[in-house]
Each structure stands twice: as structure tokens, then as C-alpha cells.
C-alpha positions as CSV (number, residue, x, y, z in Angstrom):
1,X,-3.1,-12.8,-0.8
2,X,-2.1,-15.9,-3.6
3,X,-1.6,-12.9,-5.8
4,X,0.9,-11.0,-3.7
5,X,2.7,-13.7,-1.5
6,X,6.4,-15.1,-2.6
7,X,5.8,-18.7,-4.0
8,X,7.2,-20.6,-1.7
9,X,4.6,-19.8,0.7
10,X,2.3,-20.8,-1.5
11,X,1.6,-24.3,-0.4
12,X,1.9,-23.3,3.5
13,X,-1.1,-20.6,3.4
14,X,-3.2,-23.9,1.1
15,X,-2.3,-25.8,4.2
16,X,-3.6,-23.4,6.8
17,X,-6.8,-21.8,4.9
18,X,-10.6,-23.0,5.3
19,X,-12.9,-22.6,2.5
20,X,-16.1,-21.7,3.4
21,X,-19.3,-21.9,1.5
22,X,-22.3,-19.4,2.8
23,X,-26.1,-19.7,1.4
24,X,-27.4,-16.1,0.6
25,X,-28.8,-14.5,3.6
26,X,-25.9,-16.0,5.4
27,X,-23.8,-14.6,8.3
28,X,-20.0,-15.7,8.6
29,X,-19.0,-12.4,11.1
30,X,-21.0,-11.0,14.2
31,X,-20.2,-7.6,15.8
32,X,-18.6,-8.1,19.0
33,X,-17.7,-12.0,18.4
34,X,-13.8,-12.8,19.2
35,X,-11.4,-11.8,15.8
36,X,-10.7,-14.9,14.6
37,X,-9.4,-14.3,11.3
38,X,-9.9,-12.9,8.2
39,X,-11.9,-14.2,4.7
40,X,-11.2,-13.8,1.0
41,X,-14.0,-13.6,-1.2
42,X,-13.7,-16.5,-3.4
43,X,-17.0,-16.5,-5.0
44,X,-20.2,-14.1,-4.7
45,X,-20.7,-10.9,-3.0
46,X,-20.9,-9.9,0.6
47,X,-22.3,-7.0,2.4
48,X,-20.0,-5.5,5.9
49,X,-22.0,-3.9,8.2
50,X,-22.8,-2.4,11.7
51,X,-26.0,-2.1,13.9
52,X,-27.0,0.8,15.8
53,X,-29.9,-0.6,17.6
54,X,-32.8,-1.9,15.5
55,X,-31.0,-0.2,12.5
56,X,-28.3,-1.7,9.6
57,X,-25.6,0.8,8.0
58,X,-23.8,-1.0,5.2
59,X,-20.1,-0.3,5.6
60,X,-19.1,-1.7,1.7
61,X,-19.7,-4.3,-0.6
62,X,-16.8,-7.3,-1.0
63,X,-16.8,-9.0,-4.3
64,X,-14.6,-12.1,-5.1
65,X,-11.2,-11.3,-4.6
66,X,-11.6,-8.8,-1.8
67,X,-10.7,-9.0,1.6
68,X,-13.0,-9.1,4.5
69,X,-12.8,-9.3,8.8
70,X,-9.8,-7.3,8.3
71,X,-11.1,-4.6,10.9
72,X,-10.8,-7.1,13.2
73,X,-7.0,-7.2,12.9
74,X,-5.0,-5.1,15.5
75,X,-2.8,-4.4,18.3
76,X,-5.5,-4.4,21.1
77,X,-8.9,-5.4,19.5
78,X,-10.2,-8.6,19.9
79,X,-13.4,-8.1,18.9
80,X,-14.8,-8.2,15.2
81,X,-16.0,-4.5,15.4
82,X,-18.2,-5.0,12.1
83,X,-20.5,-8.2,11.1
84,X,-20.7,-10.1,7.6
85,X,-23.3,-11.8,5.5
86,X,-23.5,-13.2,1.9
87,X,-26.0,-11.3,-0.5
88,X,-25.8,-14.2,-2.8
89,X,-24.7,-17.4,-2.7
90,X,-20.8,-17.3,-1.7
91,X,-17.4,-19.0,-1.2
92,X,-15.4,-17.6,1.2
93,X,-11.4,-19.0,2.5
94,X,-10.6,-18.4,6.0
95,X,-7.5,-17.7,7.2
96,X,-6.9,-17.7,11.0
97,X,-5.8,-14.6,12.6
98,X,-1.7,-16.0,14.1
99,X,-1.0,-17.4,10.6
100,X,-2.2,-14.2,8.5
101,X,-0.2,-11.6,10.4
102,X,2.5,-14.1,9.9
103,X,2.3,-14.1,6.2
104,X,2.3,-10.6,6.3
105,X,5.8,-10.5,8.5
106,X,7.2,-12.7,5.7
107,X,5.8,-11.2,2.5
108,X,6.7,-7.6,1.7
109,X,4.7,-6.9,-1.6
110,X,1.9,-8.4,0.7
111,X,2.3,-6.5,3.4
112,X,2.8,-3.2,0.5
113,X,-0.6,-4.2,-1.1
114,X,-2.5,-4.6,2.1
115,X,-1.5,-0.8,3.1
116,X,-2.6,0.3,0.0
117,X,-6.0,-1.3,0.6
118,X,-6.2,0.3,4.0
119,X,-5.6,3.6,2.6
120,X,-8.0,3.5,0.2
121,X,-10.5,2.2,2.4
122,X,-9.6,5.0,4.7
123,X,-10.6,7.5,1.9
124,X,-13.9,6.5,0.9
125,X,-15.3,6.0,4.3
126,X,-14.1,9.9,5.1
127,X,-16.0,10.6,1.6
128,X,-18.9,9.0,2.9
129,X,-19.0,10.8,5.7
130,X,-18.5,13.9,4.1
131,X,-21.6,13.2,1.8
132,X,-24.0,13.0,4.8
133,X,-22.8,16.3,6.2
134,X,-22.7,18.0,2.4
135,X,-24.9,16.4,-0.3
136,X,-28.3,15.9,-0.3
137,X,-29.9,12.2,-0.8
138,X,-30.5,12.5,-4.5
139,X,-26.3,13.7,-4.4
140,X,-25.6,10.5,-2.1
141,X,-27.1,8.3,-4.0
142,X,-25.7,9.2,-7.4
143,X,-22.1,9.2,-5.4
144,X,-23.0,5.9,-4.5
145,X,-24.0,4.2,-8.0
146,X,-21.0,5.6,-9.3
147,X,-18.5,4.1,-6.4
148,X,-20.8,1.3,-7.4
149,X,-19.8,0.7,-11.3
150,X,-16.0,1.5,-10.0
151,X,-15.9,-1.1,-7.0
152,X,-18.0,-4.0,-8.5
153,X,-17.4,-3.5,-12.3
154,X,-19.9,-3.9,-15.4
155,X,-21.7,-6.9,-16.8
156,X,-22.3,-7.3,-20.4
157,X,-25.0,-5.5,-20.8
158,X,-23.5,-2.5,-19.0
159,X,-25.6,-3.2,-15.7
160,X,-23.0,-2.9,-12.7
161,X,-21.9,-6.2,-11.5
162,X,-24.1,-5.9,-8.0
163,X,-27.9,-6.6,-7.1
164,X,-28.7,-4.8,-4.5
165,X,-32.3,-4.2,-3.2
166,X,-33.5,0.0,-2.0
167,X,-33.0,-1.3,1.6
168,X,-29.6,-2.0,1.1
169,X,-28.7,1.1,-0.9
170,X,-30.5,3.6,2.0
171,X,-28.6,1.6,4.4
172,X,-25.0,2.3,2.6
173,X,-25.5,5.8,2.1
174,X,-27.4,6.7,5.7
175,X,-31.2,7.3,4.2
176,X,-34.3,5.5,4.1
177,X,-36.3,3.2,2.2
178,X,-38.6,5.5,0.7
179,X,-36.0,8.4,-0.2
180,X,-33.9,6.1,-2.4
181,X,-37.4,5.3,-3.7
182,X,-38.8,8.4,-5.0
183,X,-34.5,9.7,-6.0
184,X,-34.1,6.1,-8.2
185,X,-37.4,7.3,-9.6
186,X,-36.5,10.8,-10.5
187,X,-32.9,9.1,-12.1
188,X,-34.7,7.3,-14.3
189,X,-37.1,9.6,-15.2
190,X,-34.4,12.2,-16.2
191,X,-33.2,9.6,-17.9
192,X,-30.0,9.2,-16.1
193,X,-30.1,5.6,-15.1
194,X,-32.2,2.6,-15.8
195,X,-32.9,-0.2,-13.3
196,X,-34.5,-3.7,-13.9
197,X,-34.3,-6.6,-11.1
198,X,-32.0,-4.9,-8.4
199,X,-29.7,-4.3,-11.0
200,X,-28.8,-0.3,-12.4
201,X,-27.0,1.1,-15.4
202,X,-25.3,4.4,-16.1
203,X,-27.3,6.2,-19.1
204,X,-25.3,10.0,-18.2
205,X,-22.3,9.2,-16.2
206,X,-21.7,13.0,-16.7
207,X,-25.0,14.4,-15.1
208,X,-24.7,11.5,-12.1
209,X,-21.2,13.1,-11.7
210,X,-22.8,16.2,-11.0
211,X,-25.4,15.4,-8.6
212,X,-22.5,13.5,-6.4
213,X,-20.7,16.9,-6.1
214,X,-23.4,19.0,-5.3
């Protein structure tokens, strides 16, 4: 939003933001709770998701500078439809739900950029619904590493820019614990990716291709 707003508004959306600082593990959004407003990811990484009963599907992965609670903005829902929580110690700025749609009304590019956003948004949850109907785990999974390295970026030392635990990867891609398992396993051993602490790198960005369109 600082980014993409004129100036001058500059100093009004510093006078009407909250910053926010969450402990891993910590939840800022709950399904169902009134929309409030919506966050920017300041510092850390965060995790959108949904329950069906008992069971967690991860909707995406927010790094700092990304947008989330954004779901919760439109014409007749008042509800936050999804829930948040930090994966790692975060800073989050809150911006309340009146003000933001004003800033949007008075910032063009803003407005521009937050379409964009939506649209793209729009495409990769169609792909990932697409993937549970067409590929198989293994094909999911290398879809999924690969949206990975393009969303959250690469470290250093080539790792992507994510630690995410084989929970939280079965829950993004619809699967289970012990599928991502045994299919991180067979990666490695075909020497496609390597893993140490929750953290993965591409080895053969040209054979994970593959798998994700099969």
C-alpha cells in the first residue's frame, strides 16, 4: 500500500495503521469473526487458512510485503471467510476496514495494483483446484515447491525462502501427512530436490516441471 499510494496520503494511512507483532503459532484472523480490516505483512511469514471440521486446508503463504484479510473485504460479507496465524515470529500493520476502502477510492495505481493481485490470486487457486482433480500427489507436490520458490523467493544458499513442516505442505495441496512423506522421499532420492530443517531446494527444476504437468 506505501508503495502504490500518492504521497500525500502518506502520513494519513501512518496515522490510521496498527502495527501488530504476533509470536509464531499466533492467530490474528478467525473464520467467521466480524471483517475488521485488513494486514500487511511487515515482517515474517504467515499461513491463510480454512477448517472443514477437525481438518486445516492451507489457502497460501503471505510473506512480508503481502497483503492479508483481504477476503474479508466486500459488498455484503461481514465475516472473515478465512483465518490467519504467524508461522514464525511476525510483524503485521492493520489497517481498519472504512479507512482502507477509502484509500483505495482515492488512489488509482492502488486501487490498479490491488486488481492485479486479485486476479492473480484468482488464477492459482483455479490451478489448485485443477491439480486435485488432474495430477497425482507426487504431481501436486512438485506443483507446489515450484509455486513455492516463485511466491517466497530463494535464500543464499538456494533453499526457498519458506520453512514449512510435511503437515503444512499436505494441508496446501489437499493430501496427507504420510503421502508428502514417502513423495519428498522419492524427490530426493531421484535426486530432484534436497531438504534439511523444513527448508527444500530445487536440484532439477526441469524434471519437477514435469511431474507438476502430469
Amino acid at each position: 500500500m506505501c508503495t502504490h499510494i500518492i504521497p500525500a496520503w502518506k502520513e494519513v494511512v501512518t496515522a490510521n495503521r496498527k502495527v501488530i507483532k504476533l509470536k509464531k503459532g499466533e492467530q490474528f484472523i478467525q473464520e467467521g469473526a466480524p471483517s475488521s480490516g485488513i494486514y500487511f505483512v511487515q515482517e515474517g511469514m504467515i499461513k491463510v487458512y480454512k477448517q472443514w471440521g477437525d481438518k486445516e486446508s492451507i489457502v497460501r503463504f503471505a510473506k512480508k510485503g503481502s497483503i492479508v484479510g483481504h477476503r474479508g473485504l466486500s459488498s455484503s460479507q461481514t465475516l472473515f471467510p478465512i483465518s490467519a496465524s504467524a508461522l514464525e515470529n511476525s510483524e503485521v500493520c492493520f489497517v481498519p476496514l472504512d479507512f482502507f476502502r477509502t484509500v483505495l477510492k482515492g488512489n488509482p495505481a492502488f486501487t490498479y495494483e490491488m486488481l492485479l493481485f486479485y486476479a492473480d490470486e484468482l488464477q492459482i487457486s483455479e490451478q489448485k483446484t485443477n491439480n486435485q482433480v488432474q495430477l497425482s500427489v507426487k504431481g501436486r507436490l512438485a506443483w507446489c515447491i515450484l509455486q513455492l520458490a516463485h511466491d517466497m523467493g530463494l535464500e543464499k544458499d538456494d533453499y526457498i525462502a519458506i520453512r514449512l513442516s510435511k503437515t503444512d505442505i499436505a494441508s496446501y495441496i489437499g493430501s496427507t501427512y504420510e503421502s508428502i512423506y514417502r513423495m519428498m522421499l522419492e524427490l530426493e532420492n531421484e535426486k530432484i530436490i534436497e531438504t534439511a530443517n523444513k527448508r527444500i531446494r530445487i536440484l532439477d527444476r526441469t524434471k519437477l516441471t514435469e511431474y507438476s504437468l502430469i
